[in-house]
C-alpha positions as CSV (number, residue, x, y, z in Angstrom):
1,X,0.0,0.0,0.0
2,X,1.0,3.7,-0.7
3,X,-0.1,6.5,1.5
4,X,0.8,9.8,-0.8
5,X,0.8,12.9,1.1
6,X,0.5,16.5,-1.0
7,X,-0.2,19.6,-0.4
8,X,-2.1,21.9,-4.1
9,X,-1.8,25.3,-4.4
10,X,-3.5,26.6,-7.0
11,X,-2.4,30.5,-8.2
12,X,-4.1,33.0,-10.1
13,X,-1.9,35.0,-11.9
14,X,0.8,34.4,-8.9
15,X,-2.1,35.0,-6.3
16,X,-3.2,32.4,-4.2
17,X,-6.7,31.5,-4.2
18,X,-8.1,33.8,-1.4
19,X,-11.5,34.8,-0.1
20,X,-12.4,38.8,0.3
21,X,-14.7,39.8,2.8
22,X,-16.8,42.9,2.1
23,X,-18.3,45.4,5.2
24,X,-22.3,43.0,4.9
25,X,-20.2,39.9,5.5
26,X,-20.7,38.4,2.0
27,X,-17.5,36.7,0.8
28,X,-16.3,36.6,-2.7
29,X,-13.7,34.0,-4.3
30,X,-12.0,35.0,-7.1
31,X,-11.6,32.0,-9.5
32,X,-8.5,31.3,-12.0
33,X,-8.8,31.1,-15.0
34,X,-10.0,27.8,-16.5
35,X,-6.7,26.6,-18.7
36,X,-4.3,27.1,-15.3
37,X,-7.0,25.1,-13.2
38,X,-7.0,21.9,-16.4
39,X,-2.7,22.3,-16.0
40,X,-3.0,22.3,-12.6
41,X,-5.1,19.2,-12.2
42,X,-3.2,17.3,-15.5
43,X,0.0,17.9,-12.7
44,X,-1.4,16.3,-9.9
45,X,-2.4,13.1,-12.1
46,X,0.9,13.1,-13.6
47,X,2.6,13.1,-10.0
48,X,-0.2,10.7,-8.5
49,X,0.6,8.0,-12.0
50,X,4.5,8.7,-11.0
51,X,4.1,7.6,-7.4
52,X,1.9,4.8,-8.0
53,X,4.4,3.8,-10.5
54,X,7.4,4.3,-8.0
55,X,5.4,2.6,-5.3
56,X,4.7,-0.7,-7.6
57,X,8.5,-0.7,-8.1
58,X,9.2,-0.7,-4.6
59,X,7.2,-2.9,-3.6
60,X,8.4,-5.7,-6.1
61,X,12.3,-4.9,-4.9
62,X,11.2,-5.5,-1.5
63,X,9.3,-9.0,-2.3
64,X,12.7,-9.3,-4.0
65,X,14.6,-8.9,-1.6
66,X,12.6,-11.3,0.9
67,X,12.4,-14.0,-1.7
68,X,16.8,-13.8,-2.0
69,X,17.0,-13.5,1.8
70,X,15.1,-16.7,2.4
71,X,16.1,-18.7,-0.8
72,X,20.1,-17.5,0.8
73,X,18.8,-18.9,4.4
74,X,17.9,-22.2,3.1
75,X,21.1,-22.4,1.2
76,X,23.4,-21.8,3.8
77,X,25.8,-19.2,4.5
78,X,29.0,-20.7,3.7
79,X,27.0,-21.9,0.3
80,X,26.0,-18.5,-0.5
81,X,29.4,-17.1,0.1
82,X,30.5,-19.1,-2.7
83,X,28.3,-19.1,-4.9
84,X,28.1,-15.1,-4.7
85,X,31.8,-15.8,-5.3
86,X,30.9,-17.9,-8.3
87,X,28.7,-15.6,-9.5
88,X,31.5,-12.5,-9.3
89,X,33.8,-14.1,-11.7
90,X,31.1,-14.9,-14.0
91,X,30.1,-11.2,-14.3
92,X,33.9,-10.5,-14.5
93,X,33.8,-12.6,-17.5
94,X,31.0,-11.3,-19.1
95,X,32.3,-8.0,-18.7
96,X,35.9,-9.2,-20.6
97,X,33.6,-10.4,-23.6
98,X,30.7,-8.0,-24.0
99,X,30.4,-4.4,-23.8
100,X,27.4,-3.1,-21.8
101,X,25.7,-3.5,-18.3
102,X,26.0,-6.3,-16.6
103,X,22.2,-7.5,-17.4
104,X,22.9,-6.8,-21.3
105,X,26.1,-8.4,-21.2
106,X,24.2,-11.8,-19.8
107,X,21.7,-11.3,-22.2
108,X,24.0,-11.5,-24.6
109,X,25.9,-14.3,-23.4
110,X,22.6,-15.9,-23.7
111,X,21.8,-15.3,-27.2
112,X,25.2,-16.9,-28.2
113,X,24.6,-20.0,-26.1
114,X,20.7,-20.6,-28.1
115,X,22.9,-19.7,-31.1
116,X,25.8,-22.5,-30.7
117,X,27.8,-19.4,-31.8
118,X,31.6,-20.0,-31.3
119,X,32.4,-17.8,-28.0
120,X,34.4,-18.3,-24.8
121,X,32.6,-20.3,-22.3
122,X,32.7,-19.7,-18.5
123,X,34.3,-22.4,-16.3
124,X,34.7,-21.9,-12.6
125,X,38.3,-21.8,-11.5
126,X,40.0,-25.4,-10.8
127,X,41.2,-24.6,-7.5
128,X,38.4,-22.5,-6.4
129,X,36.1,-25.7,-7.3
130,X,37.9,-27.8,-5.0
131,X,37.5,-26.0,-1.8
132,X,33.5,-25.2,-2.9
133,X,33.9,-29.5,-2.3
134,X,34.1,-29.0,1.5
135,X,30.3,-27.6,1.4
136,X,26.7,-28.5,0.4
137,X,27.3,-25.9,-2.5
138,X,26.8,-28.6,-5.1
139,X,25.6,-32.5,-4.9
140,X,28.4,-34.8,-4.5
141,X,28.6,-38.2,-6.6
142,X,30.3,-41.1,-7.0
143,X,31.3,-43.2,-10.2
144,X,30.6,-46.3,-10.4
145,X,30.3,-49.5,-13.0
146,X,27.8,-52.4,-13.1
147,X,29.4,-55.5,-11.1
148,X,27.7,-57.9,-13.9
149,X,26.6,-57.3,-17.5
150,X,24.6,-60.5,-19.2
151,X,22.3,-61.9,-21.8
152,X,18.9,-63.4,-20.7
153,X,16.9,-63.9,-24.3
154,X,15.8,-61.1,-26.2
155,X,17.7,-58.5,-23.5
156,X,20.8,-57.9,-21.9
157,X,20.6,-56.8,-18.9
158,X,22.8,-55.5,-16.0
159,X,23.1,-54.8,-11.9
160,X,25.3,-52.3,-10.1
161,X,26.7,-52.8,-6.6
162,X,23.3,-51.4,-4.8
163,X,21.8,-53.9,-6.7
164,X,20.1,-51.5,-9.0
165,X,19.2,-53.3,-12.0
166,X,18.6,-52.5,-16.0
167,X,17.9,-54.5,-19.1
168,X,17.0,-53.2,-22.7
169,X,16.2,-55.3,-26.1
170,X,19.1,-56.7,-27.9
171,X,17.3,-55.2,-30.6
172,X,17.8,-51.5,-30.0
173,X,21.3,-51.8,-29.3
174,X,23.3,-49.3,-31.1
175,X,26.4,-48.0,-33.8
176,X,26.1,-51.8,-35.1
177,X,27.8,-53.8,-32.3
178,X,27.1,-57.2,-31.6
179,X,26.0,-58.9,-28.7
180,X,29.1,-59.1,-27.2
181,X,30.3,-55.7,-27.6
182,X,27.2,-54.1,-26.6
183,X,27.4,-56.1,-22.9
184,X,31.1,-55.0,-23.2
185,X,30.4,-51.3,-23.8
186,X,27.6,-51.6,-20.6
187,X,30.2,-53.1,-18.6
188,X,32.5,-49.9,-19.0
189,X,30.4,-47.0,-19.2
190,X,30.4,-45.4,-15.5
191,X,27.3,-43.9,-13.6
192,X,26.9,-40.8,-11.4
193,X,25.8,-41.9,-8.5
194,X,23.7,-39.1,-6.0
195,X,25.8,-39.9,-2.7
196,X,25.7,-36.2,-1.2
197,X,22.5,-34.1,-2.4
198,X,23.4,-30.3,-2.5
199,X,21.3,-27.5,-1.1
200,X,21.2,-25.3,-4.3
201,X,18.2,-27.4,-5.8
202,X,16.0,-27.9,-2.7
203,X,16.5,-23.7,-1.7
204,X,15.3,-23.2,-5.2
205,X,12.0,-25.1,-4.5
206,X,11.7,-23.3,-1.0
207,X,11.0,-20.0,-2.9
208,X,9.5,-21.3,-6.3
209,X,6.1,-20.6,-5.6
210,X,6.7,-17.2,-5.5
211,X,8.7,-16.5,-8.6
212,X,7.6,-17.8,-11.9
213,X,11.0,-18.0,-13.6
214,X,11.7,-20.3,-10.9
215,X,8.6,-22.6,-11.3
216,X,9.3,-22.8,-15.6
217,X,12.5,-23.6,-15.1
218,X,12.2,-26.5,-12.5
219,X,8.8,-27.8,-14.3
220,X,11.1,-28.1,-17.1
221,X,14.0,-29.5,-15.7
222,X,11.4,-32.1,-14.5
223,X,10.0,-32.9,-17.6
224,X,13.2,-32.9,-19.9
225,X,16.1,-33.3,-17.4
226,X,19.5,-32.6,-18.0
227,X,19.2,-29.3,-20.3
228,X,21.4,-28.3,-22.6
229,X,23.0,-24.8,-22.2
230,X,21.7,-23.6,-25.8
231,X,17.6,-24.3,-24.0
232,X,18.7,-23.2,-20.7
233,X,19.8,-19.9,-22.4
234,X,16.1,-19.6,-24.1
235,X,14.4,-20.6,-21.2
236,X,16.5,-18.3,-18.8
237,X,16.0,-15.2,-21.3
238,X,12.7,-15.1,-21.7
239,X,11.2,-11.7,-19.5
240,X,14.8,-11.6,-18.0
241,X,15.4,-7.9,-15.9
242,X,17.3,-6.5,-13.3
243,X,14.6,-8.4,-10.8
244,X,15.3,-12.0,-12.1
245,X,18.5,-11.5,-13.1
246,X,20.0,-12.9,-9.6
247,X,18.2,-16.3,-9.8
248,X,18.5,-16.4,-13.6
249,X,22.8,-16.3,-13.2
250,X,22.8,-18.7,-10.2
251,X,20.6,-20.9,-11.9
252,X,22.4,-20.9,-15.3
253,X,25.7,-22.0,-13.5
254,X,24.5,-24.5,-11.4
255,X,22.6,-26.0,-14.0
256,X,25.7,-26.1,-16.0
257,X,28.2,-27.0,-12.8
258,X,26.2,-29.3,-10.5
């Protein structure tokens, strides 16, 4: 809500409205003329559309700034140290490679990542990555391979030390290979394996409802999975400004890094 506060004077040829009083009490007003009085009034509605305005943008900075205050809570203070870090050298970055604000620089960034077009790429520094390893910053994984690959009729099928288990059709096996080398290539392609889940993701959900960037993007990521950076750049441009820009950049890395 906006309480507005104003005092209108209105002038008549640089007199202020005033009331005369004659000797038989009778009081006269002397009126301004009609084109200063339309001015006048086309003022005050142009000041009262310029608050309103004003007082709409303040009000979104500050739901703003609650929704980043609460979404850095649930993240953890060590965690949003470095990823405030993170998110330092990637506008340093941007700032090496484009020329503009730091919002059209992203923007930018953005538009070459839908593109494919040939660019630098951010990375986040090698020895900076391994001390963000001693927090809950990103999820932690392990590699692992299945113990036992075999044939049982029409599929081949597979189990991993948790005794998670797989199979597909013989038939859809790809890039030619036979039998043999199919249950081969199984036996030594490794797995990512969730062994530490990192608080980014779940700090993101605590605040979705209340930003709709945040809701696309997860409903997608839900959907599709693992996104490429070219539709994670059209996803994270559409309606981007100043206000979504924070969660726009921290989700665009973490996408990318986590």
């Amino acid at each position: 809500k906006c309480y507005l506060k104003y005092i209108i004077t209105v002038n008549w040829h640089h007199h202020v409205f005033k009331t005369d009083t004659i000797n038989n009490n009778q009081h006269i007003v002397k009126q301004a003329p009609i084109n200063h009085i339309a001015g006048t009034i086309k003022n005050i509605i142009a000041f009262l559309l310029i608050a309103l305005v004003v007082s709409c943008i303040s009000q979104q900075d500050s739901e703003s700034n609650k929704r980043i205050k609460e979404f850095e809570n649930y993240l953890g203070e060590k965690e949003t140290a470095y990823l405030n870090e993170i998110i330092t050298d990637f506008d340093k970055f941007l700032e090496s490679n484009y020329q503009g604000s730091s919002i059209e620089n992203f923007k930018l960034y953005l538009n070459d990542n839908e593109a494919y077009a040939d660019i630098a790429y951010f990375f986040i520094d090698s020895i900076k990555w391994a001390n963000y390893q001693d927090s809950k910053l990103f999820t932690r994984y392990v590699i692992e391979f299945p113990d036992s690959v075999w044939k049982d009729e029409n599929t081949i099928k597979y189990k991993y030390p948790d005794f998670s288990e797989g199979e597909f059709l013989i038939a859809i096996t790809q890039d030619g290979l036979t039998e043999d080398e199919t249950i081969e290539k199984i036996r030594t392609e490794p797995r990512q394996k969730v062994i530490t889940p990192g608080n980014f993701y779940p700090a993101l959900e605590k605040v979705s409802n209340q930003d709709s960037l945040i809701i696309n993007y997860l409903n997608i990521k839900e959907t599709i999975g693992n996104l490429s950076p070219a539709v994670l750049a059209g996803i994270l441009k559409v309606n981007l400004n100043n206000s979504s820009a924070y969660f726009a950049k921290r989700i665009f890395i973490m996408d990318q890094f986590d």
